[in-house]
C-alpha positions in Angstrom: 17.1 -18.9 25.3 13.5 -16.8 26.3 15.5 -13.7 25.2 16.1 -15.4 21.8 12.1 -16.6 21.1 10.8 -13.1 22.6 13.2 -11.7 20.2 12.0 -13.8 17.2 8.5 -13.9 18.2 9.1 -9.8 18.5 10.6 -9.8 14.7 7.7 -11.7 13.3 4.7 -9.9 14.7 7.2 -6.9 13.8 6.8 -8.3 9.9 3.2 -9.0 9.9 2.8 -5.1 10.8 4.9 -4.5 7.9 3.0 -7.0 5.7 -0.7 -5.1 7.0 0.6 -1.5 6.2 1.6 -2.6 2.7 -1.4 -4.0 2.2 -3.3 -0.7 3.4 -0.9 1.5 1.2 -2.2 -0.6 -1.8 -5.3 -0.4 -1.1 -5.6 3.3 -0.2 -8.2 3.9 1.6 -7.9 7.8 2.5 -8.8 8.4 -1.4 -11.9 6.1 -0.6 -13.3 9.4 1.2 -12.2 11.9 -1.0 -14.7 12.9 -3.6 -14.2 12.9 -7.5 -13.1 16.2 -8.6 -12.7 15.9 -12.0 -12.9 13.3 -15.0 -10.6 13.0 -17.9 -8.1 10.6 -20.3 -4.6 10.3 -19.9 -1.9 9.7 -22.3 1.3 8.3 -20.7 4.4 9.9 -21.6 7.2 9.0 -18.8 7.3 6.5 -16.1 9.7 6.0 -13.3 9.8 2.7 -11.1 9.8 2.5 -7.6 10.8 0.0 -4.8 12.1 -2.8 -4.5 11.2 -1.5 -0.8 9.8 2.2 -0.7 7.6 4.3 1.9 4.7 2.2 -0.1 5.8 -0.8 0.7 7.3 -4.0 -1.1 7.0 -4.6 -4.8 7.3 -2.5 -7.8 5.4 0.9 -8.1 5.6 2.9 -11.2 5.1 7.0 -10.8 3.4 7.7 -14.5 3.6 11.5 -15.8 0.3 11.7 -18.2 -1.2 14.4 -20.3 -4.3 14.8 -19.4 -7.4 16.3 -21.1 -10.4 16.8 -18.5 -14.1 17.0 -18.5 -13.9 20.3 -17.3 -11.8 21.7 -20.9 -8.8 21.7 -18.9 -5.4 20.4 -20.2 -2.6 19.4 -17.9 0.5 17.3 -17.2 -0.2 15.5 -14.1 1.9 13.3 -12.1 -0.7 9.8 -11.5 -0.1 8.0 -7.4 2.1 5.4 -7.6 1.0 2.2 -9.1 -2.3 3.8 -11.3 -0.3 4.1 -14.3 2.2 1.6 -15.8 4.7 2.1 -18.7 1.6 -0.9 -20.5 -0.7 2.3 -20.7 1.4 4.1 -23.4 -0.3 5.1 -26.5 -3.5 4.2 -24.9 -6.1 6.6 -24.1 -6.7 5.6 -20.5 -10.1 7.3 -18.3 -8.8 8.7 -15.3 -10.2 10.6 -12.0 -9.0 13.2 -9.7 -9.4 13.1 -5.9 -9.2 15.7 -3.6 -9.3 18.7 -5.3 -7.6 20.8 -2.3 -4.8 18.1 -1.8 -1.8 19.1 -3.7 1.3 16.4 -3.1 2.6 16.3 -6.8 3.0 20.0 -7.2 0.9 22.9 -7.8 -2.5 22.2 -9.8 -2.1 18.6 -9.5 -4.3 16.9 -7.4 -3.8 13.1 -6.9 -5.0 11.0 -9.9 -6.3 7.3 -10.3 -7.3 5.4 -12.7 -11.1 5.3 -13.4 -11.6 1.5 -12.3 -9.5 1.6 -9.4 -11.6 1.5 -6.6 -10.3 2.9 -3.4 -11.8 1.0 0.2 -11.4 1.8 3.3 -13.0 -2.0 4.2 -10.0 -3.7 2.3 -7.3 -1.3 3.5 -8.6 -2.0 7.4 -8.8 -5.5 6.7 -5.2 -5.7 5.0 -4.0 -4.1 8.4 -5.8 -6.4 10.4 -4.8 -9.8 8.9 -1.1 -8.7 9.1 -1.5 -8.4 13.0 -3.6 -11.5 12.8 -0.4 -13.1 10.9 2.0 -11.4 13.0 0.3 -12.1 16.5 -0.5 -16.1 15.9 3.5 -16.3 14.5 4.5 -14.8 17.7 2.0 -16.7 20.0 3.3 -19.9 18.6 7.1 -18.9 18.6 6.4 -17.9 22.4 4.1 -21.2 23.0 6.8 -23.3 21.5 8.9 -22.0 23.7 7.4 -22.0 26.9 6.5 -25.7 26.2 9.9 -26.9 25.7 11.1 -24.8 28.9 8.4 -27.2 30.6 9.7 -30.4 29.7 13.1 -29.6 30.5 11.8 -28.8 33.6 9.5 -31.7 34.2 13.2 -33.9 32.7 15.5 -32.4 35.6 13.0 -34.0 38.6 
């Protein structure tokens, strides 16, 4: 029976991990340290949806394509991260940013791109990570507490 609530208690603090690094995905805190390279407006043209469970976590994500026009004169077709752009954005003239100029994941020339209001933090992302050990670690101390208490007063029973 310890096997079985070290297992369990292993399985939830296993799940509040989980839950922290979803919550650090969404709030992406890497970009938070990246600079703006460029301003512009996108015009959605195609979205794809992601998940229920993906590398990003759990939930939905949409992966936008947008034509973009930037600040800079430049016209592109640029893949937006995950979740920045929503199928909601079509026909609208949305203000975007690009991160990272030197950072190409989406191809060549296409630097990651988020949406003008999002704001990337590193605080929020640390803090998601944290509270799902927090959730994780008091889930498994009380499965283990629980646990060692009943092994007691089976113990205490048999004398």
């Amino acid at each position: 029976m310890k096997w079985v609530a070290g297992l369990f208690a292993l399985v939830i603090l296993g799940a509040g991990v989980l839950l922290g690094l979803t919550g650090f995905t969404k709030f992406a805190p890497a970009a938070g340290t990246t600079a703006v390279a460029d301003r512009g407006v996108a015009r959605v043209s195609d979205c794809t949806s992601q998940g229920p469970v993906s590398i990003r976590g759990y939930g939905t994500w949409w992966t936008c394509q947008a034509d973009v026009v930037w600040e800079s004169g430049r016209q592109a077709r640029v893949t937006a991260e995950p979740g920045q752009l929503t199928p909601s954005d079509k026909g609208a003239e949305v203000p975007v940013v690009q991160r990272g100029e030197g950072e190409v994941r989406n191809g060549p020339d296409n630097p990651p791109v988020y949406r003008a209001d999002f704001e990337p933090s590193v605080v929020l992302g640390i803090g998601a990570v944290l509270g799902g050990l927090g959730i994780g670690g008091i889930g498994a101390l009380a499965v283990l507490g629980t646990a060692a208490s009943r092994r007691k007063k089976a113990q205490e029973r048999d004398y």
